[in-house]
C-alpha positions in Angstrom: 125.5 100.9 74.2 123.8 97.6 73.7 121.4 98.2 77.1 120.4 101.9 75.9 116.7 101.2 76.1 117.2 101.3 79.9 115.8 105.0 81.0 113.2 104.8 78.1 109.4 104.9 79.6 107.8 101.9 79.6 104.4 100.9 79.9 103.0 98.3 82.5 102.9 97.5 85.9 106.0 98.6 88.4 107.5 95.4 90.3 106.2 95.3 93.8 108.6 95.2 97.2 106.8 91.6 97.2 108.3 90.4 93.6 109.3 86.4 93.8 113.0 86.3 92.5 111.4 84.0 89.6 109.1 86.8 88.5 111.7 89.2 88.7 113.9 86.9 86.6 110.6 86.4 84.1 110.4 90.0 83.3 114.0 90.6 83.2 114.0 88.7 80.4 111.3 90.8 78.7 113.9 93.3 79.3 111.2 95.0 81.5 113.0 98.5 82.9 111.0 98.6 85.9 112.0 95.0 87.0 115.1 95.9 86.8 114.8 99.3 89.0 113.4 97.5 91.5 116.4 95.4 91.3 118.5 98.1 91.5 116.7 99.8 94.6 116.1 96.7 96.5 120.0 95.3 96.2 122.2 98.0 95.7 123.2 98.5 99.1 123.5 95.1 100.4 126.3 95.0 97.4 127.8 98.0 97.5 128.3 97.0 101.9 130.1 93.7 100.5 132.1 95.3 97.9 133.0 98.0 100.8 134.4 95.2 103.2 136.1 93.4 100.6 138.1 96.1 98.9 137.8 98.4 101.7 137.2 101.0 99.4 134.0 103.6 99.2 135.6 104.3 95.8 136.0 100.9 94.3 133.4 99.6 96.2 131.0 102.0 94.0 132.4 101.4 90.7 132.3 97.8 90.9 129.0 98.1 92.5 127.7 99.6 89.2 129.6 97.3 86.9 127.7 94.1 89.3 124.6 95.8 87.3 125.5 96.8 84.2 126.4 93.0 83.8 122.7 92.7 84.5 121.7 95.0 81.8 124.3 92.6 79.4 122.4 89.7 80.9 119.4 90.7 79.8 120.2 91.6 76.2 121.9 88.7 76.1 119.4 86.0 77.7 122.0 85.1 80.1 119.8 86.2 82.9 118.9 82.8 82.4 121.6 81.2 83.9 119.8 82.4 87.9 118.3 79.6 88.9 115.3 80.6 91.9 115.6 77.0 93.1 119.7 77.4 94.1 120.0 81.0 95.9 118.7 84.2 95.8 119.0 87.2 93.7 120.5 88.7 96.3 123.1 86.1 96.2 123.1 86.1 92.7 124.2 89.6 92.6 126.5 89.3 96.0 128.1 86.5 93.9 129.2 88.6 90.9 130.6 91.2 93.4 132.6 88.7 94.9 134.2 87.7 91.2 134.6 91.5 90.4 136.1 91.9 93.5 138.6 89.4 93.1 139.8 90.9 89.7 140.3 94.0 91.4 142.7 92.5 93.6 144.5 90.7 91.5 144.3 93.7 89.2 145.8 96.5 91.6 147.9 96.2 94.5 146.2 99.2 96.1 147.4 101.0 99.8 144.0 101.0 101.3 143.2 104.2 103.7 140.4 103.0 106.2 139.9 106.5 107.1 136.4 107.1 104.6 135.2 103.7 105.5 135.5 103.5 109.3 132.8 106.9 109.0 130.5 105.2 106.7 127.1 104.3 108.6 127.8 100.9 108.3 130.6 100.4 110.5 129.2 104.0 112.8 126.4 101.6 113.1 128.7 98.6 114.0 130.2 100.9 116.8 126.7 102.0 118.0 125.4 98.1 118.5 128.7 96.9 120.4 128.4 100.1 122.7 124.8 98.9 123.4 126.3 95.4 124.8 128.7 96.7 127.0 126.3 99.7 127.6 128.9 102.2 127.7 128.3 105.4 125.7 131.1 107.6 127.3 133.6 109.7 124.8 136.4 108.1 125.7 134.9 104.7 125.5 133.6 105.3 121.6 137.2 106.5 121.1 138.7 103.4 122.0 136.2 101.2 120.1 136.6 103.2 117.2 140.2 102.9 117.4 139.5 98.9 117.7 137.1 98.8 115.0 139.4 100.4 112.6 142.6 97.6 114.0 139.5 94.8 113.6 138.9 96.2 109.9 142.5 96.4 109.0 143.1 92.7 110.2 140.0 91.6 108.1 141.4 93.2 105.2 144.6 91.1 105.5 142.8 87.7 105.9 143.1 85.7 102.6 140.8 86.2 100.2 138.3 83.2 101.4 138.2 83.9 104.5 137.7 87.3 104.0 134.4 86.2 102.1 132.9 84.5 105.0 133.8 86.6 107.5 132.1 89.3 105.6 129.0 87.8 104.0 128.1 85.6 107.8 129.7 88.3 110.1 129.2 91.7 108.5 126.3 90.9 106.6 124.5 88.1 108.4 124.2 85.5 105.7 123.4 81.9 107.3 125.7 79.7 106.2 123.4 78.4 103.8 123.3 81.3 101.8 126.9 81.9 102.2 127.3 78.8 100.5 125.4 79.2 97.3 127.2 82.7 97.1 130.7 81.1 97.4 129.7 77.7 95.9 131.2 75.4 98.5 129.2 73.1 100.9 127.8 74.6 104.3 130.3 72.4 106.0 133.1 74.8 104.2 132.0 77.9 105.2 132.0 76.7 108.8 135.5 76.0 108.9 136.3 79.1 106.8 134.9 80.9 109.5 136.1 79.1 112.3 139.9 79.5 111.0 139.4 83.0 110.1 138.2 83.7 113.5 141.3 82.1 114.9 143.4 84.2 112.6 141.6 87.7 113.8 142.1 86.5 117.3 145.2 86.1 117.2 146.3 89.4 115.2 143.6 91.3 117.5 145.1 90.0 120.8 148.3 91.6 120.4 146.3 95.3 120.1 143.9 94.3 123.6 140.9 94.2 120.7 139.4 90.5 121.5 136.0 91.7 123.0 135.2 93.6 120.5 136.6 91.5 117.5 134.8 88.2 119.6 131.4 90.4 119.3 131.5 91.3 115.8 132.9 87.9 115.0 130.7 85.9 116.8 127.1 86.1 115.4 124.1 84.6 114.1 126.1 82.4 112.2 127.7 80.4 115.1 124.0 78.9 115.8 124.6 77.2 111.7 127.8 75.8 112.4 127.1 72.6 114.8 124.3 71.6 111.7 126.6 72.8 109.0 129.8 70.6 110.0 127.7 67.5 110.9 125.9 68.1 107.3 129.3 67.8 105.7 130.2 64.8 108.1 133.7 67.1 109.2 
């Protein structure tokens, strides 16, 4: 492999929890292993989550997880590493960003019969369950039940949104992006992702209503992201 050096002991100081993205970047290109560990530890999860609720796989979502970094070891044989720019997003969204093109592939790819039933018990969406429960303040075993039930229709009816929708549901919704850093992930304007989100939210209502989900599909929905909207659409002058 091109990237076998990774794994081989290297001397110099670790990158710290407290890194800039630009030194990260810097030392990444000095194909420095431990800059690229920290990487690894500090964003795997929040892409392997993404990649989850886009192919609604724990399968997939881990394979492509690991082919989002080996195209960071190529990057950095390469020089393309380069190509991040610390001024435009994050490497967070750098990473979310090939994720989402990986993810797309896979669609296109393989027209797969998704089974929800390993992904509705990830901790994630157990975790998804645990903070609507706190709202309604219900805790009950018949309650969770029925939520879980509704979670898993709520999933299934993400799944089905087109593909950009689906994006911005996921990375404002699911993953609490502000719209701003939705944008640089999907490369549209913030004005965009409102109304991405807006329609989607429509969609979901709509397919939810006929199962009696809207509470809990308005909950999830409805986030952090709503406060971004009112500046993002008057940004874009929609």
């Amino acid at each position: 492999m091109q990237w076998s050096w990774i794994g081989r002991k290297r001397e110099g100081p670790k990158s710290s929890a407290t890194s800039s993205d630009a030194e990260v970047v810097n030392r990444l290109k000095q194909r420095d292993e431990n800059a690229f560990l920290h990487l690894y530890d500090l964003h795997r999860s929040s892409v392997f989550r993404f990649l989850m609720h886009m192919t609604g796989s724990i399968d997939v979502a881990e394979e492509l997880t690991q082919e989002v970094f080996v195209v960071i070891l190529d990057s950095m044989c390469t020089g393309n590493i380069g190509q991040f720019d610390p001024q435009k997003g994050t490497l967070e969204g750098y990473l979310l960003g090939i994720g989402r093109n990986l993810a797309r592939s896979e669609r296109r790819r393989v027209n797969r019969v998704v089974s929800l039933d390993s992904v509705v018990e990830t901790p994630e969406w157990n975790q998804l369950l645990e903070n609507f429960c706190q709202k309604i303040r219900a805790w009950d075993v018949a309650t969770l039940l029925e939520k879980r039930s509704e979670l898993r229709s709520l999933y299934r009816a993400i799944l089905e949104l087109p593909e950009h929708y689906r994006e911005a549901v996921v990375l404002c919704s699911l993953q609490e992006k502000s719209y701003r850093d939705a944008a640089a992930i999907l490369q549209c304007s913030e004005g965009t992702v409102a109304s991405r989100m807006n329609r989607a939210k429509a969609i979901l209502a709509a397919k939810l209503r006929k199962s009696g989900s809207n509470v809990l599909s308005a909950i999830i929905v409805q986030g952090k992201e709503d406060a971004d909207a009112g500046t993002a659409i008057e940004a874009s002058g929609n």
